[in-house]
Structure formats: structure tokens, C-alpha cells
N, C-alpha and C positions, 0 to 999 in steps of 0.2 A: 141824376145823370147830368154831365155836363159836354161842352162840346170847345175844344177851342178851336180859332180861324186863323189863318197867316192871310194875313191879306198881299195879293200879289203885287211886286213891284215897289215893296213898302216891308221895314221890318218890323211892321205891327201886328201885334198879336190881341185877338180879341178873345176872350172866355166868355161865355154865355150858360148860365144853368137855362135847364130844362123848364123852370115854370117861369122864367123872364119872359116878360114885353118888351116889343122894341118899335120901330117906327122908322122905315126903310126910307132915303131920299125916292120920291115917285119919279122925278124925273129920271136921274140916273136907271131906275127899273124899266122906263119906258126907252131907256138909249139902248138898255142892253137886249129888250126884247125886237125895238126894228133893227138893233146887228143883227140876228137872229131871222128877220123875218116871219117871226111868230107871233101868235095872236096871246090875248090873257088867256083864253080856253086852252091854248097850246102850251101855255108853263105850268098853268094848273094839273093839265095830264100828265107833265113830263116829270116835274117835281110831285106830282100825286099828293095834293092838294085838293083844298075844295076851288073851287070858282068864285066864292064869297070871300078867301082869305085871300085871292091875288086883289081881289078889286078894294080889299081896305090896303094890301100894300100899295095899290096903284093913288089909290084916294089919298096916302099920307096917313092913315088910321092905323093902331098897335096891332102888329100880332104877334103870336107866340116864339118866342127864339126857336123852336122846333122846325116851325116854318118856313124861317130864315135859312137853316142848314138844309134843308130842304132845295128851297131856291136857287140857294146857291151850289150845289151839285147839281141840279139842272141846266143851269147856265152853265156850268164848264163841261158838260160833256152835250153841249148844243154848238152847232157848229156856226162861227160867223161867218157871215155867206161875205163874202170879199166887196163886191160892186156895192155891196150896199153899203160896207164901211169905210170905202174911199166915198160915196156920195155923202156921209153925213160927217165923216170926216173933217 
């Protein structure tokens, strides 16, 4: 199985098979969860995830591209709460 990404805003396309590792920017994961106003437990539930695979994406550690597609379907259907992304804005 594989998966591809559009990444938004960009017309990049990224392909990732199923048994790929990858190694997410932490900070960017941490910008997207205070837009969010969610906690790691909070992506971990929403993406349906363990709590040990946010905290190695959060850490900078590999995890599975599965995870990835995961994550990121969580973040787009989590809503950015507005005041919080003009304050870090």
C-alpha cells in the first residue's frame, strides 16, 4: 500500500509506501497543534494513534509513514481556533 500527499499551498507531491520511516520537523508539529489548541493526547486520540508515536514525532524520532497519513488527516479536519493563530502569528 502506498499513499500519496499534495501538500497544500505547494505543488508538491510526496509518495510514501506503507513500511517507510520518516522523521516529521517537531517544531512545525508543535505550531500546528497550539493552532489547534490541543494537547499530544489530543492528536494522538484524534489521529488514532498511540501516545508514544506523537511523542517520538514530537521528539524528532522516526515513525512509520502510516502515522504520518494519520496525522495529517487529523490536522485538517481540526479546526484552527482563530485568536490563537493571530497570537502566534
Amino acid at each position: 500500500m502506498s499513499w500519496v500527499i499534495h501538500l497544500a499551498g505547494s505543488n508538491t507531491t510526496i509518495h510514501l509506501e506503507k513500511c517507510q520511516i520518516i522523521t516529521l520537523q517537531p517544531d512545525r508539529l508543535r505550531l500546528e497543534l497550539a493552532r489547534r489548541g490541543w494537547s499530544a493526547a489530543d492528536l494522538a486520540r484524534e489521529a488514532r494513534i498511540s501516545p508514544p508515536t506523537v511523542s517520538a514525532a514530537l521528539a524528532g524520532r522516526p515513525i512509520a509513514a502510516q502515522s504520518l497519513v494519520l496525522i495529517a488527516g487529523a490536522l485538517s479536519r481540526g479546526l484552527v481556533v482563530p485568536t490563537i493563530d493571530v497570537l502566534l502569528g
